[in-house]
Backbone as a chain_set.jsonl record, in Angstrom:
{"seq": "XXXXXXXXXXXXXXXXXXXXXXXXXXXXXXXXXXXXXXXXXXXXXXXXXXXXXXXXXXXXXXXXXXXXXXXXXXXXXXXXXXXXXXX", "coords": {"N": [[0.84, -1.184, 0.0], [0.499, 2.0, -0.557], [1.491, 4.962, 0.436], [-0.251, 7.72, 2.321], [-0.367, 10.704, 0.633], [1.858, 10.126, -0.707], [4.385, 11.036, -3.039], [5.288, 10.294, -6.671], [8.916, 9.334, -6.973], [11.038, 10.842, -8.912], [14.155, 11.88, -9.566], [17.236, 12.255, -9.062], [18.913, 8.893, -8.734], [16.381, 7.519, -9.367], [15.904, 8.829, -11.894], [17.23, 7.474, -13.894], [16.709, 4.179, -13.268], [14.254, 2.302, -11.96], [13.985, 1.322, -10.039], [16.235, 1.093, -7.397], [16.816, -0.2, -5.366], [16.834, -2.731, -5.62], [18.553, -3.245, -7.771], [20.888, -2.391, -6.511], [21.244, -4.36, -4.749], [21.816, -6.148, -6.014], [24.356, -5.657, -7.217], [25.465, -6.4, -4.958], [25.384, -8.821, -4.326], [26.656, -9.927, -6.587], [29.374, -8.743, -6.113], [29.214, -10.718, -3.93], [29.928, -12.937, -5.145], [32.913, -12.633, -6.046], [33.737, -12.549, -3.363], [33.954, -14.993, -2.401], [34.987, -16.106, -4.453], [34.086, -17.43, -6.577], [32.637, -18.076, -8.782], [30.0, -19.966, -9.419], [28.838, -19.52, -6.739], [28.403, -16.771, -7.17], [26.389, -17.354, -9.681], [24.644, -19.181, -8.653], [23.498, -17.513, -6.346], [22.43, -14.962, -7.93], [20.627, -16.298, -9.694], [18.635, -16.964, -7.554], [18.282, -15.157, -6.945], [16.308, -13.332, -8.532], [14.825, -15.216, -9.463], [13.122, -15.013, -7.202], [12.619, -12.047, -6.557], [11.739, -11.269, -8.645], [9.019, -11.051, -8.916], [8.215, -9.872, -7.496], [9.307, -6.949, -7.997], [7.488, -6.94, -10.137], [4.533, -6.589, -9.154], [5.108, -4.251, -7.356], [5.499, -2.688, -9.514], [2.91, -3.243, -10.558], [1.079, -1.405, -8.651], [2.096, 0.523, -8.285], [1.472, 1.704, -10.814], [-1.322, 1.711, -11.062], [-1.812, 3.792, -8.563], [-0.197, 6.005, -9.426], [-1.128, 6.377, -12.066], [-0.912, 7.797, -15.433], [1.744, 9.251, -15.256], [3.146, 6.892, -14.128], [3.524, 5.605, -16.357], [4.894, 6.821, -17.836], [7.049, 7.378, -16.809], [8.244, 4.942, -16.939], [8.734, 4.563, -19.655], [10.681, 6.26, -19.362], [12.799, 4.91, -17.852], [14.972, 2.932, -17.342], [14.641, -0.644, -15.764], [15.946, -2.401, -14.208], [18.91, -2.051, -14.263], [21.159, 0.443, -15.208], [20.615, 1.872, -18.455], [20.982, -0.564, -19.513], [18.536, -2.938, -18.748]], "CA": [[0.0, 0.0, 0.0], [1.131, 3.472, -0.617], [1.376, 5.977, 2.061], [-1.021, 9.005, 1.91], [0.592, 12.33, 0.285], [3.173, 9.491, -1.01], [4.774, 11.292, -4.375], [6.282, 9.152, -7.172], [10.301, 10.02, -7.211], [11.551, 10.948, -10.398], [14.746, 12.666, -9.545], [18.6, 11.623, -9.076], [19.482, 7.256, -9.471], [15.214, 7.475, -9.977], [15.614, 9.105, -13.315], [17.528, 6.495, -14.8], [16.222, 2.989, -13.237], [12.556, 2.5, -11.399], [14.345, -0.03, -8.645], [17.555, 0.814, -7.192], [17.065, -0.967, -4.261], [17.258, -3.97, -5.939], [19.698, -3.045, -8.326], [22.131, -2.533, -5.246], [21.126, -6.168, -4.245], [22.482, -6.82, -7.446], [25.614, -5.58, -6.886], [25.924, -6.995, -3.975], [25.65, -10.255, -5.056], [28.112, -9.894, -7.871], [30.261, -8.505, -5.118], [29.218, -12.125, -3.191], [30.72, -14.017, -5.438], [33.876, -12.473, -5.607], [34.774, -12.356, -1.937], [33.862, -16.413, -2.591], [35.927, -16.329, -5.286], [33.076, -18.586, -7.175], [31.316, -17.919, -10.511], [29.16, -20.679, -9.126], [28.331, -18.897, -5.853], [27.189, -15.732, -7.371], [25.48, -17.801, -10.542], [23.459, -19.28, -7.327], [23.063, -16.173, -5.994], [21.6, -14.527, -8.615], [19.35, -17.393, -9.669], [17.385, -17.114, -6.377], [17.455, -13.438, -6.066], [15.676, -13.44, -9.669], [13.536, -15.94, -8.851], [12.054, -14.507, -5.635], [12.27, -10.893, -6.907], [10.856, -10.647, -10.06], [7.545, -10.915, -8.815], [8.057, -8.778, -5.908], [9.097, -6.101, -8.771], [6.349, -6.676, -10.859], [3.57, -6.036, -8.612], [5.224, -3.411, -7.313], [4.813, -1.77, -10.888], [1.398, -2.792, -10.914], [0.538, -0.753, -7.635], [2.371, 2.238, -8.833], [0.577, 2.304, -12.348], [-2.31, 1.793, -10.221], [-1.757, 4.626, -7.994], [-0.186, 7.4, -9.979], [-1.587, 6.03, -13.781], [-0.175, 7.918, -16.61], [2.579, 9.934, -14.601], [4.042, 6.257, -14.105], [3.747, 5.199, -17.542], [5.585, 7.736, -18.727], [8.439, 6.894, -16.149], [8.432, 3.281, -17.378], [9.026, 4.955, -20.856], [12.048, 7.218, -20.213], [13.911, 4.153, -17.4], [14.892, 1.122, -17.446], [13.687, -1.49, -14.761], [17.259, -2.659, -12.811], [20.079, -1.844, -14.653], [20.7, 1.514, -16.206], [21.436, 1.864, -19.763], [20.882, -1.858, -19.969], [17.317, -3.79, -18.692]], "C": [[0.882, 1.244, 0.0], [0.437, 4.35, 0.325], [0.29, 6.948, 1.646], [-0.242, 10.153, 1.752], [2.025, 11.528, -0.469], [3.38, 10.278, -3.039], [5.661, 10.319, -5.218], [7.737, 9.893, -7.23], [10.997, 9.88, -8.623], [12.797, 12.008, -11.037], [16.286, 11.82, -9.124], [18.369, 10.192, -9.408], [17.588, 7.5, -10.206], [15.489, 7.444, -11.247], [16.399, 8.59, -14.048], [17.173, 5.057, -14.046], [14.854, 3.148, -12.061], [12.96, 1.82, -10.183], [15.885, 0.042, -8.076], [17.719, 0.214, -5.896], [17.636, -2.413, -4.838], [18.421, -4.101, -7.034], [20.757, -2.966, -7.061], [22.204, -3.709, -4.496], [21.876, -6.867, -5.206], [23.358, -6.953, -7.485], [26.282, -6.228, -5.962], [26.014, -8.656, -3.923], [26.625, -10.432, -5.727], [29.287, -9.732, -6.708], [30.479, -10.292, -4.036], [30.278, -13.065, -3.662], [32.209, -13.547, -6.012], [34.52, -12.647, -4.469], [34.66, -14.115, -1.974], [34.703, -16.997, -3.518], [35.073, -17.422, -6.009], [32.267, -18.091, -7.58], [30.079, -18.637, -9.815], [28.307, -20.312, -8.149], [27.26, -17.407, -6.586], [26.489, -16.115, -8.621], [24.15, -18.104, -9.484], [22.791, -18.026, -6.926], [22.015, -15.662, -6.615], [20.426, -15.254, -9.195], [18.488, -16.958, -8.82], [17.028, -16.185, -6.328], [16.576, -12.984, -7.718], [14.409, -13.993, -9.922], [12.324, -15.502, -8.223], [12.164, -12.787, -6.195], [11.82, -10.149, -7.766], [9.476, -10.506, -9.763], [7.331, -10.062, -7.586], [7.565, -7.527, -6.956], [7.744, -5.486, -9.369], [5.054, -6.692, -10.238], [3.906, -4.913, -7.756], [4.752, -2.327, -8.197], [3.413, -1.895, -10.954], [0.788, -1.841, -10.082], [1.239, 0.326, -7.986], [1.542, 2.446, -9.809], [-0.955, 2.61, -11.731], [-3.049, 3.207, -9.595], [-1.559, 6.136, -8.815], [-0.348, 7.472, -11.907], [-0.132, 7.048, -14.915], [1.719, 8.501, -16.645], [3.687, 8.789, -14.766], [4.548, 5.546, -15.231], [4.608, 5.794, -18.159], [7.019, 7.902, -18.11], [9.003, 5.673, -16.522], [9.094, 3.651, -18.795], [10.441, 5.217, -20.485], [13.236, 6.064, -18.883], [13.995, 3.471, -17.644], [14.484, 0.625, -15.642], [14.804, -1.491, -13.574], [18.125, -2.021, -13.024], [20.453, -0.408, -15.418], [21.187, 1.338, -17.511], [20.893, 0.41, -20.444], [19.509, -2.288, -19.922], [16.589, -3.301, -17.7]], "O": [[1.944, 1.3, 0.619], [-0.702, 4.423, 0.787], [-0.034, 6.892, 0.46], [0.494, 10.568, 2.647], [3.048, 12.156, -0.746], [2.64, 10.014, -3.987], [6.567, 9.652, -4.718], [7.711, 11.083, -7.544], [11.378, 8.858, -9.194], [12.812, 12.641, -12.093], [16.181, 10.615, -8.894], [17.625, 10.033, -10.375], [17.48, 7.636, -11.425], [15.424, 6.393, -11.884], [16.474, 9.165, -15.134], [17.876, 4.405, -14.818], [14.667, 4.193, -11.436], [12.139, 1.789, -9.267], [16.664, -0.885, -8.299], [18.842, 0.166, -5.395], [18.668, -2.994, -4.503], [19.135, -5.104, -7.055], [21.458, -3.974, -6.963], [23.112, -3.998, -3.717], [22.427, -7.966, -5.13], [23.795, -8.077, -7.733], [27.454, -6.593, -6.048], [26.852, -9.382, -3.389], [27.518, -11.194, -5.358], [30.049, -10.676, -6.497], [31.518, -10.8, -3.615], [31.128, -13.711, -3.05], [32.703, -14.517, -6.587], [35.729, -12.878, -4.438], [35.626, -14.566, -1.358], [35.107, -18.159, -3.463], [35.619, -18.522, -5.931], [31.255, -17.654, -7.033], [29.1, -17.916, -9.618], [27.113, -20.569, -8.305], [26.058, -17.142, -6.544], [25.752, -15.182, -8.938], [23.06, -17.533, -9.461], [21.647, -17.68, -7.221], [20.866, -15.745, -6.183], [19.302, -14.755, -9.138], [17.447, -16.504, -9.293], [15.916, -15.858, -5.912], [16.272, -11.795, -7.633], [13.358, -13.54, -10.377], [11.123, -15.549, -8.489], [11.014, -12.41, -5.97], [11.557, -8.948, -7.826], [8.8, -9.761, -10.473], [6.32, -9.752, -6.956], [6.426, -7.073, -7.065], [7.163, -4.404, -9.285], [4.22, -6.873, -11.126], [2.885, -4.429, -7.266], [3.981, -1.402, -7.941], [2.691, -0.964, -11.309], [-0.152, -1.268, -10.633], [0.529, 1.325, -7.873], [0.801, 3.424, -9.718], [-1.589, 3.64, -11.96], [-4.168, 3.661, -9.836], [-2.355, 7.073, -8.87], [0.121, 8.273, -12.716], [1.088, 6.907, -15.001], [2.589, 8.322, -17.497], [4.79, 9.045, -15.249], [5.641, 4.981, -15.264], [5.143, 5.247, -19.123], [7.965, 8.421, -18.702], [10.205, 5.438, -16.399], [10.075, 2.965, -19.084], [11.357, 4.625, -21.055], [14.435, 6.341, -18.927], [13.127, 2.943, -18.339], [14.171, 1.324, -14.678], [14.756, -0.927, -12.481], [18.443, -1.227, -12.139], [19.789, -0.275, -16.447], [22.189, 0.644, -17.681], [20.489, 0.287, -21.6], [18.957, -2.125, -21.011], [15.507, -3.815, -17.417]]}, "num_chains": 1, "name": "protein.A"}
């Protein structure tokens, strides 16, 4: 649920990806499997956190489009989702 008076943010990391929380999970993973020194560790890694967070994401997006309609459509247009530049 979204807060009351809650505004969508569409200003610094915002205005290039819609999720940087989880983008910094991202990293941090990648970062995992270095200090493991194992491709295999952060292949795991990322597997699960892909798994279990894609659908977190994507009803996230639906409750924003929801909430602030065309405003967020038009944020979906000019970011990307995790990664900037990239996906």
């Amino acid at each position: 649920m979204i807060q009351k008076g809650h505004e969508l943010g569409t200003t610094g990391l915002y205005s290039r990806i819609r999720h940087p929380m989880y983008f910094s999970a991202l990293i941090e993973l990648v970062g995992f499997g270095f200090v493991f020194r194992s491709i295999i560790v952060m292949l795991h890694a990322l597997a699960i956190y892909f798994a279990v967070l894609q659908q977190r994401w994507m009803r996230e997006e639906e409750l924003l489009e929801a909430q602030f309609g065309e405003q967020y459509v038009e944020c979906k247009r000019r970011t990307k989702k995790l990664v900037p530049f990239l996906c």
